[in-house]
Biopython code that builds the backbone (N, CA, C, O; Angstrom):
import numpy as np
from Bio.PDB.StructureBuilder import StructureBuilder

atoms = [
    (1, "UNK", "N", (99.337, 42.816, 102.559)),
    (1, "UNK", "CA", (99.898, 43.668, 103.589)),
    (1, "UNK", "C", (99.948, 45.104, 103.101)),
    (1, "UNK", "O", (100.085, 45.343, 101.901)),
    (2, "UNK", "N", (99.842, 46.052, 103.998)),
    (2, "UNK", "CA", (99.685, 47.382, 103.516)),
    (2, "UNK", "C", (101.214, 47.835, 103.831)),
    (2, "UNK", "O", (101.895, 47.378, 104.749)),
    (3, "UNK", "N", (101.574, 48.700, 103.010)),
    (3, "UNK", "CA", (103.316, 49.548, 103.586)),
    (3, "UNK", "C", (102.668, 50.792, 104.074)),
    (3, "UNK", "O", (101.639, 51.333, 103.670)),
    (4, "UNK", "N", (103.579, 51.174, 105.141)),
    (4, "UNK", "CA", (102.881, 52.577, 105.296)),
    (4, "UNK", "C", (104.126, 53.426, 104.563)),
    (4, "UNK", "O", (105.264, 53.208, 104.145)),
    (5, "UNK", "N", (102.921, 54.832, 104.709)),
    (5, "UNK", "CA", (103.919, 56.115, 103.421)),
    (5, "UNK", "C", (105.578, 56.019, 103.691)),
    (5, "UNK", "O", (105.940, 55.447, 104.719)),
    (6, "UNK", "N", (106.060, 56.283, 103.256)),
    (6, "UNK", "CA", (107.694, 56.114, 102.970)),
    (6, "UNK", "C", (108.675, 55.047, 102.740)),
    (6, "UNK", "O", (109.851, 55.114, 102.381)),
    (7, "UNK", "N", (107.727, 53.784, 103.104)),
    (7, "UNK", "CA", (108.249, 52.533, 102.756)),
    (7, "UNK", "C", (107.806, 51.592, 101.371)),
    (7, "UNK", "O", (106.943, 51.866, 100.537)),
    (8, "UNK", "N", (108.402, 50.798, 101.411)),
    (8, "UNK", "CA", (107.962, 49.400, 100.292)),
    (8, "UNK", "C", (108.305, 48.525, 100.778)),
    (8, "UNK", "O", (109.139, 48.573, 101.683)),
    (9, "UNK", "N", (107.707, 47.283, 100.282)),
    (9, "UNK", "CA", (108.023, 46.230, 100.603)),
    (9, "UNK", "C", (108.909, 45.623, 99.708)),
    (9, "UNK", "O", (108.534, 45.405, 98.556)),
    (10, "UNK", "N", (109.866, 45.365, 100.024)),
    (10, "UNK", "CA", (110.909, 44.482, 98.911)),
    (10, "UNK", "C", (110.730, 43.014, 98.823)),
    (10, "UNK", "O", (109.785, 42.233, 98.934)),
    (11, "UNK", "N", (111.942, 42.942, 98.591)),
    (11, "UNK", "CA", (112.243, 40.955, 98.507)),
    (11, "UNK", "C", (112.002, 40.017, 99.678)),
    (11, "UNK", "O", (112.782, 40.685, 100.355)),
    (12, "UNK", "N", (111.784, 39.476, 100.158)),
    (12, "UNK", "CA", (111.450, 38.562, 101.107)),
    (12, "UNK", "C", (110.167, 39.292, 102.251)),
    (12, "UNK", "O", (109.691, 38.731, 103.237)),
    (13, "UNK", "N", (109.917, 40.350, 101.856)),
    (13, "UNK", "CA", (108.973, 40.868, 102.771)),
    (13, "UNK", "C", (109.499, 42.164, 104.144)),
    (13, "UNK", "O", (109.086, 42.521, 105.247)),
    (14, "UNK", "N", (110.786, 42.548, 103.078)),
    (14, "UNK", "CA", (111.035, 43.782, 103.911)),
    (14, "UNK", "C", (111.159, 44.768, 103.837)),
    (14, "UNK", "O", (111.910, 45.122, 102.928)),
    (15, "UNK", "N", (110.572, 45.798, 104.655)),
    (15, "UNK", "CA", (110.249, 46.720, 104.473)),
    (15, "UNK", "C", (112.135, 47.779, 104.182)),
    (15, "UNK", "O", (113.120, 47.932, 104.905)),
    (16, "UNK", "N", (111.698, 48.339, 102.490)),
    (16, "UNK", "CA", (112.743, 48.852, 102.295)),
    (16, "UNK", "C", (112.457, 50.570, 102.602)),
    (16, "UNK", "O", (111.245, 50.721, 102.447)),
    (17, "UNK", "N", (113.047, 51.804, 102.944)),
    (17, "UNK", "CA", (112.686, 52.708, 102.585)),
    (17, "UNK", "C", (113.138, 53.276, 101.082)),
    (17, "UNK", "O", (114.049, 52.952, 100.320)),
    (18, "UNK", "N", (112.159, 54.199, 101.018)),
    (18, "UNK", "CA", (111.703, 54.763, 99.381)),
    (18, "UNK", "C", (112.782, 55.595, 99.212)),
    (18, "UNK", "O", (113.262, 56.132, 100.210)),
    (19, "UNK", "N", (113.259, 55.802, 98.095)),
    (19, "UNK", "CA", (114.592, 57.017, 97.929)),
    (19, "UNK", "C", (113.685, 57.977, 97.071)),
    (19, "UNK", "O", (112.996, 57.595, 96.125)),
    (20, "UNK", "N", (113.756, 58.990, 97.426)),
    (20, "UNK", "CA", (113.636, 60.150, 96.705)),
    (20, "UNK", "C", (114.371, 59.975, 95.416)),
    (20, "UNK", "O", (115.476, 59.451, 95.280)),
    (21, "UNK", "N", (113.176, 60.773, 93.965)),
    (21, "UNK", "CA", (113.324, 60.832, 92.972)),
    (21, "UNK", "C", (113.642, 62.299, 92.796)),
    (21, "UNK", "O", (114.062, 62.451, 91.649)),
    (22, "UNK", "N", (113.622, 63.084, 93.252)),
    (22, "UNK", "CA", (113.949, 64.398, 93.437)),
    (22, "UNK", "C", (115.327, 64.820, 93.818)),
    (22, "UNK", "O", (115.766, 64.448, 94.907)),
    (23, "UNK", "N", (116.126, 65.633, 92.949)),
    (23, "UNK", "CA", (117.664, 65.896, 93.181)),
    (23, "UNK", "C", (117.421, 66.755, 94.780)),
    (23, "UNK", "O", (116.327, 67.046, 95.263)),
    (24, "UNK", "N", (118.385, 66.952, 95.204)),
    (24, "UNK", "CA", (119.053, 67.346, 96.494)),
    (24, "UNK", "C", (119.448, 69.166, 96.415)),
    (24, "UNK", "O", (119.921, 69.937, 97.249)),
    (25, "UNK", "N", (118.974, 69.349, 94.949)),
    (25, "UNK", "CA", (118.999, 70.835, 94.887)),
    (25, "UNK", "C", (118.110, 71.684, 96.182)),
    (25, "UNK", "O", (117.094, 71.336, 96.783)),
    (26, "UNK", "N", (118.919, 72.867, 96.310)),
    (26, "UNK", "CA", (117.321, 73.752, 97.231)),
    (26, "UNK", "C", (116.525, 74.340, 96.308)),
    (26, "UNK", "O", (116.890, 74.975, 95.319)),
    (27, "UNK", "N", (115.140, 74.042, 96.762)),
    (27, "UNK", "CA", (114.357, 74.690, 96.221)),
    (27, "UNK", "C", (114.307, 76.184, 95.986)),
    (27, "UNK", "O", (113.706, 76.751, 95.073)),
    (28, "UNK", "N", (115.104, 76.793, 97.048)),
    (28, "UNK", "CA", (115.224, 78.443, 96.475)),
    (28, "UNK", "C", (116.026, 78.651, 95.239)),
    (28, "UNK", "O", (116.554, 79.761, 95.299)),
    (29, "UNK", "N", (116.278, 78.117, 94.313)),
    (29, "UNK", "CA", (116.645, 78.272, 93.171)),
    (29, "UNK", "C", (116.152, 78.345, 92.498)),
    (29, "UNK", "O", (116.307, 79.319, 91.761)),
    (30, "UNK", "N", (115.094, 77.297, 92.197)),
    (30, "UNK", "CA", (113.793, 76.940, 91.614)),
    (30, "UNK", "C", (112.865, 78.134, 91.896)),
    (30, "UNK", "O", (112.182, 78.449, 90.922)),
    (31, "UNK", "N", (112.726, 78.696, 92.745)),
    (31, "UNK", "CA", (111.792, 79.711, 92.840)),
    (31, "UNK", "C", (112.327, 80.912, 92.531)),
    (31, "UNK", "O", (111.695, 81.630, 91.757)),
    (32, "UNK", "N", (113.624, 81.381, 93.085)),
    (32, "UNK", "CA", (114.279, 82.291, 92.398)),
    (32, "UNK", "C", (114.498, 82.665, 90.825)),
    (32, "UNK", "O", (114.623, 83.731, 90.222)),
    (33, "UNK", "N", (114.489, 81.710, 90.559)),
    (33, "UNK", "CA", (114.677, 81.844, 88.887)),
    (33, "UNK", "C", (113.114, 82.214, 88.687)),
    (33, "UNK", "O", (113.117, 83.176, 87.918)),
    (34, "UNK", "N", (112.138, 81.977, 88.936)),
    (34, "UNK", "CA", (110.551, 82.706, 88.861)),
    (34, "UNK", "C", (110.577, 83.846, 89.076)),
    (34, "UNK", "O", (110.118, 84.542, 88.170)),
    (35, "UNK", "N", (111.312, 84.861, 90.818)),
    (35, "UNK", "CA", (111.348, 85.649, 90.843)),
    (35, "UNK", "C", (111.402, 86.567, 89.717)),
    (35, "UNK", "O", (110.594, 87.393, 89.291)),
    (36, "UNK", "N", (112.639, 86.184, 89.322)),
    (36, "UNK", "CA", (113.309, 87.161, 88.260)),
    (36, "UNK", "C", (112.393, 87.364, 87.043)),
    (36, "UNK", "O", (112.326, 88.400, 86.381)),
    (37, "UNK", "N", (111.588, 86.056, 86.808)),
    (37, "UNK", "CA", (111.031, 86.101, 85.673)),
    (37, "UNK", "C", (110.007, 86.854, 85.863)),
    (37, "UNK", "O", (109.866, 87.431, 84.784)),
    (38, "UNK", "N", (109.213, 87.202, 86.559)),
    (38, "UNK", "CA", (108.124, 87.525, 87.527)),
    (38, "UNK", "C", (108.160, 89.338, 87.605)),
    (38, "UNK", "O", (107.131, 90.011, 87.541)),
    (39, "UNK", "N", (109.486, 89.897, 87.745)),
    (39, "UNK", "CA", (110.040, 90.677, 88.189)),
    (39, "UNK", "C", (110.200, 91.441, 86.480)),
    (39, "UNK", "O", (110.188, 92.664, 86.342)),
    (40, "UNK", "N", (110.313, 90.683, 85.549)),
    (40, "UNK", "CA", (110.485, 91.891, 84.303)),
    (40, "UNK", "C", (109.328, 91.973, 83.673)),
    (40, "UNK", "O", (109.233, 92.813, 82.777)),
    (41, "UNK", "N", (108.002, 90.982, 84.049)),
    (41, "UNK", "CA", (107.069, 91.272, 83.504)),
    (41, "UNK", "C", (105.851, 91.614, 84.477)),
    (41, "UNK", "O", (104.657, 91.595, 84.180)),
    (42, "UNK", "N", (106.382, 91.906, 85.611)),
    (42, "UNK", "CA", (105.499, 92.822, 86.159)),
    (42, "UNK", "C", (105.307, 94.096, 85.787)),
    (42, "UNK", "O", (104.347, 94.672, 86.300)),
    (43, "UNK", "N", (105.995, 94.698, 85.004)),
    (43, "UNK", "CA", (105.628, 96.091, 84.507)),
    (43, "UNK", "C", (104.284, 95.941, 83.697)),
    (43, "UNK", "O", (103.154, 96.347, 83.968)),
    (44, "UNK", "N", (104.855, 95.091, 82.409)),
    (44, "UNK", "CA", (103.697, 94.766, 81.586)),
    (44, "UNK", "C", (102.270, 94.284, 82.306)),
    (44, "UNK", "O", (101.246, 94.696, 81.763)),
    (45, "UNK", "N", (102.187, 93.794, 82.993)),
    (45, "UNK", "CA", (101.133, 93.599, 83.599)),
    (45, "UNK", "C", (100.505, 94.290, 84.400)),
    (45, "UNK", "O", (99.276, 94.277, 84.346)),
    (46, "UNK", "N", (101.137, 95.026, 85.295)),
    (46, "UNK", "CA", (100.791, 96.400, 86.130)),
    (46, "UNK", "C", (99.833, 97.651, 84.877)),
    (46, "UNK", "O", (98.844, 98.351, 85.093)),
    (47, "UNK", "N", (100.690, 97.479, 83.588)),
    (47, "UNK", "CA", (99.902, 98.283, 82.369)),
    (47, "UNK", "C", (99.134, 98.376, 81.771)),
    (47, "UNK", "O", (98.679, 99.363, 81.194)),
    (48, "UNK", "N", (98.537, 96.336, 81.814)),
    (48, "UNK", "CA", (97.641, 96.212, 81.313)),
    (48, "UNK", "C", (96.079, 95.907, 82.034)),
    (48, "UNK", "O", (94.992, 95.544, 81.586)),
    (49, "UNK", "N", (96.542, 96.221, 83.232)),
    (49, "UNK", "CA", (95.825, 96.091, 84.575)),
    (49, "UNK", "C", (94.955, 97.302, 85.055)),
    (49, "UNK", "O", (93.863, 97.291, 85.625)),
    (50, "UNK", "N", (96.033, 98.734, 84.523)),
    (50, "UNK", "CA", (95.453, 99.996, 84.414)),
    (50, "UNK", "C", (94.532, 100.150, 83.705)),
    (50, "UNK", "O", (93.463, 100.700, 83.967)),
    (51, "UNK", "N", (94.998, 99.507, 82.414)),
    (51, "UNK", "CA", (94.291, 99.983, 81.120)),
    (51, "UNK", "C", (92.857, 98.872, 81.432)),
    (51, "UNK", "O", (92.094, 99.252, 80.544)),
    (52, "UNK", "N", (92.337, 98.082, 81.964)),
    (52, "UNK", "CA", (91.849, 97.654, 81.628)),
    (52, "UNK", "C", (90.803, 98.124, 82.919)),
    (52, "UNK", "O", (89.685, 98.289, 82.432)),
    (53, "UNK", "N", (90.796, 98.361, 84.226)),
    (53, "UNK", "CA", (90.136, 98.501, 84.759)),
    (53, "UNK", "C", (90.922, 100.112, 85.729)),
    (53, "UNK", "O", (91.984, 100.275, 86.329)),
    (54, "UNK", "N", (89.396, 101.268, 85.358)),
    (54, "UNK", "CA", (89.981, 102.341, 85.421)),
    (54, "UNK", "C", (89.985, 102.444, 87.113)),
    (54, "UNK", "O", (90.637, 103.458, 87.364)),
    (55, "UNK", "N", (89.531, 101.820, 88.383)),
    (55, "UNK", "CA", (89.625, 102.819, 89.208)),
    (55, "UNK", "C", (91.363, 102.188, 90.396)),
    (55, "UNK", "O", (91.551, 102.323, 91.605)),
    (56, "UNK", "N", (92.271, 101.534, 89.300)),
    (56, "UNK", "CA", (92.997, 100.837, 90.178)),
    (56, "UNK", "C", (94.270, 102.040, 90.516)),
    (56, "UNK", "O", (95.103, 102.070, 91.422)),
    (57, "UNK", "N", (93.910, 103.333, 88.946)),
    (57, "UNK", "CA", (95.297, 103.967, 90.062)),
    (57, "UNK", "C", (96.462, 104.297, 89.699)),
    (57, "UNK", "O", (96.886, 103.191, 89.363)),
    (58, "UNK", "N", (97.316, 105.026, 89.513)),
    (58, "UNK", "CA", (98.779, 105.200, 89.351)),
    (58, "UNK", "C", (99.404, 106.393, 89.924)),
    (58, "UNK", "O", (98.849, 107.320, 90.514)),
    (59, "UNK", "N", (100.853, 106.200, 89.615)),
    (59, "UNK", "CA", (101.244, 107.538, 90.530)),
    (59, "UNK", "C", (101.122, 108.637, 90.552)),
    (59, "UNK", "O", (101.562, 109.425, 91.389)),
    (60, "UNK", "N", (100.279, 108.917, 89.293)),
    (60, "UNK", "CA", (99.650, 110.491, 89.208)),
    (60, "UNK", "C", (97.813, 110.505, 89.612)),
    (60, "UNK", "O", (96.879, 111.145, 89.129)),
    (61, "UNK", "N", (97.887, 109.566, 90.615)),
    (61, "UNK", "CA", (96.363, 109.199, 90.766)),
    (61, "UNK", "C", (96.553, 110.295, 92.353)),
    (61, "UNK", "O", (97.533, 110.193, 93.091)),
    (62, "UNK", "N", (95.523, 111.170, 92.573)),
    (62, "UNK", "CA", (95.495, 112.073, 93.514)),
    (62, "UNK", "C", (94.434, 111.789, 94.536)),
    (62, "UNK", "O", (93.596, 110.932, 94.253)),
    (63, "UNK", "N", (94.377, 112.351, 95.585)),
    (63, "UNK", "CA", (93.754, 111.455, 96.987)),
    (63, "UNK", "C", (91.781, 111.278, 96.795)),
    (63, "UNK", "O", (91.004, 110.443, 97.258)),
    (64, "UNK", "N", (91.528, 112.698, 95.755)),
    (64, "UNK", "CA", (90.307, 113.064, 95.255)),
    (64, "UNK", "C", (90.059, 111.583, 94.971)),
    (64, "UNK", "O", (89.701, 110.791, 95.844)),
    (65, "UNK", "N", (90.280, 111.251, 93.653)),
    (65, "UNK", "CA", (90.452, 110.467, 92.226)),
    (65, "UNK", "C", (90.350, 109.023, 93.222)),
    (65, "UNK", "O", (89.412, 108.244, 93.055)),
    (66, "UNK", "N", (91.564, 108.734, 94.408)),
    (66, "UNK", "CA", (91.190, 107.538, 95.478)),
    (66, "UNK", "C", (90.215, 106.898, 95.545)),
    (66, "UNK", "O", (89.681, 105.902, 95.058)),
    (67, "UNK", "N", (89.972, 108.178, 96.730)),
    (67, "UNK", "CA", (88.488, 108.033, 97.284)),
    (67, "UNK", "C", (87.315, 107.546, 97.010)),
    (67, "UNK", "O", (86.695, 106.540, 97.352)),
    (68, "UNK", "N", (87.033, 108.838, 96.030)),
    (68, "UNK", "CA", (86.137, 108.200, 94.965)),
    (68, "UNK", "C", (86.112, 107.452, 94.355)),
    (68, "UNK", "O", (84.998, 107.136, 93.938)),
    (69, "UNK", "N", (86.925, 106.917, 94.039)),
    (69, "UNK", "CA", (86.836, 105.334, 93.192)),
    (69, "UNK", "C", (86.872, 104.010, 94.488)),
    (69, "UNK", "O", (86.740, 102.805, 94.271)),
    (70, "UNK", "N", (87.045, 104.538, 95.557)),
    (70, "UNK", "CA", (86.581, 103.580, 96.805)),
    (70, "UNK", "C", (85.274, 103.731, 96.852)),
    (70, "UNK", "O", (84.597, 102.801, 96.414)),
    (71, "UNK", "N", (84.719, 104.711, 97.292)),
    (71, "UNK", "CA", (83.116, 105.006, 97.460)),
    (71, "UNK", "C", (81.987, 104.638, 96.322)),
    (71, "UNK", "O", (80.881, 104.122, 96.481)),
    (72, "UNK", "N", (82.717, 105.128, 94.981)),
    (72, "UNK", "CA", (81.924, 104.150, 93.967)),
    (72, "UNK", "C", (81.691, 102.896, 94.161)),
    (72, "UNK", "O", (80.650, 102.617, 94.756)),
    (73, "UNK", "N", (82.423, 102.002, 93.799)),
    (73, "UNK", "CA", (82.561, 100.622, 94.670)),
    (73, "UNK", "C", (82.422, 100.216, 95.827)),
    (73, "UNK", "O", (82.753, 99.104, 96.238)),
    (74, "UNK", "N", (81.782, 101.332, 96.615)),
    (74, "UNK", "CA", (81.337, 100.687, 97.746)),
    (74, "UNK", "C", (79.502, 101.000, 97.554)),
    (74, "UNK", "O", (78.572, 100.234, 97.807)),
    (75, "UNK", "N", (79.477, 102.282, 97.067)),
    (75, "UNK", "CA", (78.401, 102.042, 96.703)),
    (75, "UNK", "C", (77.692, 100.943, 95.753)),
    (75, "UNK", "O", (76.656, 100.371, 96.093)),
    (76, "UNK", "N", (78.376, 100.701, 94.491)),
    (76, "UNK", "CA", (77.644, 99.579, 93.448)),
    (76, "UNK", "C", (77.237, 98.523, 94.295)),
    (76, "UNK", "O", (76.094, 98.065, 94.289)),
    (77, "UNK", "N", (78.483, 97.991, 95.284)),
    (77, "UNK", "CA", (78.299, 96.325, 96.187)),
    (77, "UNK", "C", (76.728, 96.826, 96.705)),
    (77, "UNK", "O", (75.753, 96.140, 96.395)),
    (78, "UNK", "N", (76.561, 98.186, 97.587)),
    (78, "UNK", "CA", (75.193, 98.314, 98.016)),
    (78, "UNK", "C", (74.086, 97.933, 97.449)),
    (78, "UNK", "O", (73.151, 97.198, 97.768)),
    (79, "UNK", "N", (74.427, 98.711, 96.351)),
    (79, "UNK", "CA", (73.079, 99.066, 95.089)),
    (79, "UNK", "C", (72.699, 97.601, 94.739)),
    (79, "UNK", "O", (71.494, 97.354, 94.712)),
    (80, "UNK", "N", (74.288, 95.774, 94.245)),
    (80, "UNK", "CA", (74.085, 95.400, 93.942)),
    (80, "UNK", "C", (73.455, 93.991, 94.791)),
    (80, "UNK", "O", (72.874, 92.979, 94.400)),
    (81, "UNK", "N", (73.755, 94.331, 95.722)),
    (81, "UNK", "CA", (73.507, 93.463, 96.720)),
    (81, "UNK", "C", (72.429, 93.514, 98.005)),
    (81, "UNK", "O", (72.653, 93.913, 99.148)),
    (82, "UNK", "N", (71.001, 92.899, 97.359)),
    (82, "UNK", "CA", (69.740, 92.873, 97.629)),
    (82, "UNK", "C", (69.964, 93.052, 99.349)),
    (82, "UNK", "O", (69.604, 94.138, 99.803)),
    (83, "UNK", "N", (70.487, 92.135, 100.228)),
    (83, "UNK", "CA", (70.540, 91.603, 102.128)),
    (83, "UNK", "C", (71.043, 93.360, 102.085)),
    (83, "UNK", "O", (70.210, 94.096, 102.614)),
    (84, "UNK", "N", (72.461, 94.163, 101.445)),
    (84, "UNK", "CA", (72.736, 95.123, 102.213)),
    (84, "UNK", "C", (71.752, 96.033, 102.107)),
    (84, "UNK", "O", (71.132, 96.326, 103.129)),
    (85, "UNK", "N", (71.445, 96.604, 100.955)),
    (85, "UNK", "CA", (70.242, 97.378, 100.752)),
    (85, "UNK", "C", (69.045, 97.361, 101.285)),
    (85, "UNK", "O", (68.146, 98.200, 101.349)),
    (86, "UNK", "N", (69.191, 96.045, 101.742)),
    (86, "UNK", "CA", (67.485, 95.804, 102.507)),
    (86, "UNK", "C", (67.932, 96.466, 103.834)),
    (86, "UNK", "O", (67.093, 97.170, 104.396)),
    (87, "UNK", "N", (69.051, 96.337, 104.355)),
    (87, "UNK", "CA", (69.690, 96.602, 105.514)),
    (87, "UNK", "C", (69.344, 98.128, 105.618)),
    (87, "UNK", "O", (68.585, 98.716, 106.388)),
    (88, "UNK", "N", (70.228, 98.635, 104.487)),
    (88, "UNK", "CA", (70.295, 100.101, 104.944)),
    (88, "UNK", "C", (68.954, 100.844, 104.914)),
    (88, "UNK", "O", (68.672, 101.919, 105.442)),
    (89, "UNK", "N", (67.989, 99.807, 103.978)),
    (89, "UNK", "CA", (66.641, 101.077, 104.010)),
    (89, "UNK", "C", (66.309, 100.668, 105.387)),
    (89, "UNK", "O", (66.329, 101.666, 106.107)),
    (90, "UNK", "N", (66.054, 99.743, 105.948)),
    (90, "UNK", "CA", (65.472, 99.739, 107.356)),
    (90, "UNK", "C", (65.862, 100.263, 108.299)),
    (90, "UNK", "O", (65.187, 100.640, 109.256)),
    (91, "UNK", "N", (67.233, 100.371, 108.119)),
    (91, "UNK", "CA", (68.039, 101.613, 108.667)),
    (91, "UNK", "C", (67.046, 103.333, 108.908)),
    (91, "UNK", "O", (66.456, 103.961, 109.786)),
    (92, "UNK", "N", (67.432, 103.431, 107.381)),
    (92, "UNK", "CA", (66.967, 104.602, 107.202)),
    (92, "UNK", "C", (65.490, 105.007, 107.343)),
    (92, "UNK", "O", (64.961, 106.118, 107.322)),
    (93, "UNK", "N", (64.966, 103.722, 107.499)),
    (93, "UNK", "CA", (63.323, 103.791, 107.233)),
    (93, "UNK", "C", (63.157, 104.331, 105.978)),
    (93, "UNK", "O", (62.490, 105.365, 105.975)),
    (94, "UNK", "N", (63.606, 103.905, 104.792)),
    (94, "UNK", "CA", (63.157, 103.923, 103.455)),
    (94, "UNK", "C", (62.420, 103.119, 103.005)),
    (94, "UNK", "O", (62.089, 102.259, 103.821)),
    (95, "UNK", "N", (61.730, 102.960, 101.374)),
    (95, "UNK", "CA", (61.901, 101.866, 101.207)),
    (95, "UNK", "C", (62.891, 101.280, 100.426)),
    (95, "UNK", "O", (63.758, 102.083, 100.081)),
    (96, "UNK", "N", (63.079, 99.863, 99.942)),
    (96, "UNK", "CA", (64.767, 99.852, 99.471)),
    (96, "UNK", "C", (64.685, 100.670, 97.768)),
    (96, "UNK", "O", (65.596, 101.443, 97.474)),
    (97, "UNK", "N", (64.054, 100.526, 97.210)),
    (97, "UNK", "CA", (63.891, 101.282, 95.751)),
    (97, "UNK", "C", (64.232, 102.379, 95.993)),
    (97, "UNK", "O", (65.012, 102.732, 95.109)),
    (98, "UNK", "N", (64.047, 103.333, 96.892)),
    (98, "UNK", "CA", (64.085, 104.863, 97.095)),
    (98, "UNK", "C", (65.657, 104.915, 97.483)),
    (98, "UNK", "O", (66.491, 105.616, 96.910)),
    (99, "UNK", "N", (65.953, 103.850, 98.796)),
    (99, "UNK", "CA", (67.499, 103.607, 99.390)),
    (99, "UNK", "C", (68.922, 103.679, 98.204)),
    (99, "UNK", "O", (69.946, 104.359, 98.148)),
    (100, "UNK", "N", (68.206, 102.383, 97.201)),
    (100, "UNK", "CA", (69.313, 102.141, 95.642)),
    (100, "UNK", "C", (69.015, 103.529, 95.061)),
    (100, "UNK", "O", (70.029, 104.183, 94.817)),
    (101, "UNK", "N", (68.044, 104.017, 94.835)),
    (101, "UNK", "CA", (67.896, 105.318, 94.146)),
    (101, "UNK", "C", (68.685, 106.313, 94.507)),
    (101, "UNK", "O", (69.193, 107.011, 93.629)),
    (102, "UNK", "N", (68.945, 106.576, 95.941)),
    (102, "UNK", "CA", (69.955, 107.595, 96.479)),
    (102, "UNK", "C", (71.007, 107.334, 96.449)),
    (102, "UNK", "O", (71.848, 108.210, 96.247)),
    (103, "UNK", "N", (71.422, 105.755, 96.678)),
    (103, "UNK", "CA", (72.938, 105.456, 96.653)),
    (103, "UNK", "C", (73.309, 105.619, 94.732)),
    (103, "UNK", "O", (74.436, 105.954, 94.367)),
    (104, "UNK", "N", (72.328, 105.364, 93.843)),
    (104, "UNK", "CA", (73.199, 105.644, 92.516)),
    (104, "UNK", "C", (73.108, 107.322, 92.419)),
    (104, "UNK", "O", (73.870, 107.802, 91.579)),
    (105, "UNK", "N", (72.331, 108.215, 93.120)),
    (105, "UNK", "CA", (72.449, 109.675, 92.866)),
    (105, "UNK", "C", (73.893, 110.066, 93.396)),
    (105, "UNK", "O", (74.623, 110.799, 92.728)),
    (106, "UNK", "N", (74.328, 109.473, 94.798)),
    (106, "UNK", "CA", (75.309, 109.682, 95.516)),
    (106, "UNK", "C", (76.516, 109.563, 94.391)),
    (106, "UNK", "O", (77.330, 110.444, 94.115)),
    (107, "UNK", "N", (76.384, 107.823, 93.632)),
    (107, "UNK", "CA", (77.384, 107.516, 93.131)),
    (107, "UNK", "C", (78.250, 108.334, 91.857)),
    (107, "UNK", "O", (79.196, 107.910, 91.194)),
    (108, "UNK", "N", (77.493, 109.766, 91.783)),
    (108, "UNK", "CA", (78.043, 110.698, 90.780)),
    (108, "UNK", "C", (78.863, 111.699, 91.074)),
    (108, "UNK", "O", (79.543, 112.328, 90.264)),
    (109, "UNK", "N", (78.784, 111.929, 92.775)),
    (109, "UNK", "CA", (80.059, 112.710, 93.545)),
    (109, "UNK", "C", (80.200, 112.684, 95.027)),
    (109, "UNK", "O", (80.237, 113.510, 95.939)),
    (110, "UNK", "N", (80.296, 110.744, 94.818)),
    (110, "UNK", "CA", (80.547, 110.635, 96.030)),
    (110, "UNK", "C", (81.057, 111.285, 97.270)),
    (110, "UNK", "O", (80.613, 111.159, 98.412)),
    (111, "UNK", "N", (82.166, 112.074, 96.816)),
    (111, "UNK", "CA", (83.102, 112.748, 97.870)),
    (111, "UNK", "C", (82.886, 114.415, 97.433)),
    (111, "UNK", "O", (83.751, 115.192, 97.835)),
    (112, "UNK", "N", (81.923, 114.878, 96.746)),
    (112, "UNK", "CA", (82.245, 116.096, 96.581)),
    (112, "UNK", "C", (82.642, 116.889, 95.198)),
    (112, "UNK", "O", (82.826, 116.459, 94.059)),
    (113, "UNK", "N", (82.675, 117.598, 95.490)),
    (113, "UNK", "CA", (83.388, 118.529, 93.753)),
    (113, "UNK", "C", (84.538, 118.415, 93.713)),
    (113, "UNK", "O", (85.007, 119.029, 94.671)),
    (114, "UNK", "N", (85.551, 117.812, 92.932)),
    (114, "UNK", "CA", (87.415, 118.124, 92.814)),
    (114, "UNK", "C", (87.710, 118.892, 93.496)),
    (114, "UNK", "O", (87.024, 119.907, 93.371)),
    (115, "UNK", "N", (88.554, 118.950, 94.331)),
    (115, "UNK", "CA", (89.404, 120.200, 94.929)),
    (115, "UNK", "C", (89.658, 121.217, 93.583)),
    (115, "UNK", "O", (89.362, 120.642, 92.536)),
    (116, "UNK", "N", (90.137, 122.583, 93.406)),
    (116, "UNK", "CA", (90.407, 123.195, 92.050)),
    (116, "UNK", "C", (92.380, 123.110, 92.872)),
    (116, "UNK", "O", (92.875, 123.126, 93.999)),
    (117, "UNK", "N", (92.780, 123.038, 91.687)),
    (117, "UNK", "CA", (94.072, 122.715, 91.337)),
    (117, "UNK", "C", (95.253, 124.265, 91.740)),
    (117, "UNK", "O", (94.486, 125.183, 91.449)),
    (118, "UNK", "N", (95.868, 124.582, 91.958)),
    (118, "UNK", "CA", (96.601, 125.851, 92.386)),
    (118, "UNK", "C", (97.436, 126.279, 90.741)),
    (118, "UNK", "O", (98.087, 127.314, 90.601)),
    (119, "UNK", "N", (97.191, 125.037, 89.403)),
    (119, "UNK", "CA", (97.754, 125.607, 88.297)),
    (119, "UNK", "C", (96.658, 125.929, 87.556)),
    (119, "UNK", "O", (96.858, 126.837, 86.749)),
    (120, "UNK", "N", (95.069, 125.260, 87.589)),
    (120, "UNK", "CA", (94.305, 126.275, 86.969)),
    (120, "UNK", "C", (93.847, 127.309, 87.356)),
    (120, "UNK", "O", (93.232, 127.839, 86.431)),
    (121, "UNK", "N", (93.801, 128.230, 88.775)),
    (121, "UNK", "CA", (93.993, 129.293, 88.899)),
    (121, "UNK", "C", (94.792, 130.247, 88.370)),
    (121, "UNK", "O", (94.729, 131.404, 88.783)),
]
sb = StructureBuilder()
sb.init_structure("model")
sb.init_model(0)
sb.init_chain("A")
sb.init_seg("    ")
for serial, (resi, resn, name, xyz) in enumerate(atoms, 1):
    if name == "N":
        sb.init_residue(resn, " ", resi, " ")
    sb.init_atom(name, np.array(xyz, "f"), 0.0, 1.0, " ", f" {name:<3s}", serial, name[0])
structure = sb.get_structure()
C-alpha cells in the first residue's frame, strides 16, 4: 500500500499523521541572525569587490567614470559576441572585421574627453 505525503501507516494499518521534527520556532530568527551576520561583512566584501574588478564604482566614482565603464562593456559584449556584430555590420553595411575594428577604436573614449574639473583650473 502506498501512504500519501504527510501520513504513515502504523499498527494495524492506520493511517497515522507524521509529526514534525522541526521545533515550532519562527523562522525569522533563523534568518535574522544571518542578517546581522551578513550585515558586518558586507563592508569587507563590497572592498574586495572594488579591488578586484575596476569598473564597479564607489562614491567618489563621477557620472564621466559611469558611463564609460557602461559603454566599455557594452562595447566588449559587441566585439565579443560573433550574432551581435554580424548584426551591426549589416546594419551598417560593413564588413564585420571593419564593424569590431571601430567598436575597439570607440572603446578608448567611449563618451568623450573627461569633463576638466573646476579645481584644475
Amino acid at each position: 500500500m502506498i501512504a500519501r505525503a504527510g501520513y504513515r501507516w502504523g499498527s494495524c494499518f492506520k493511517r497515522v499523521p507524521v509529526k514534525s521534527r522541526h521545533s515550532k520556532k519562527p523562522i525569522f530568527t533563523f534568518f535574522f541572525f544571518f542578517y546581522i551576520m551578513d550585515k558586518f561583512g558586507m563592508h569587507s566584501q563590497t572592498e574586495q569587490l572594488h579591488a578586484r574588478h575596476i569598473g564597479t564604482g564607489n562614491a567618489d566614482t563621477t557620472k564621466h567614470e559611469w558611463l564609460t565603464n557602461q559603454h566599455r562593456d557594452t562595447l566588449a559584449y559587441y566585439v565579443a559576441d560573433y550574432s551581435l556584430a554580424t548584426f551591426i555590420s549589416v546594419v551598417e553595411g560593413e564588413s564585420v572585421v571593419r564593424t569590431k575594428f571601430n567598436m575597439l577604436q570607440r572603446m578608448e573614449q567611449p563618451c568623450g574627453p573627461p569633463p576638466a574639473h573646476a579645481a584644475d583650473e
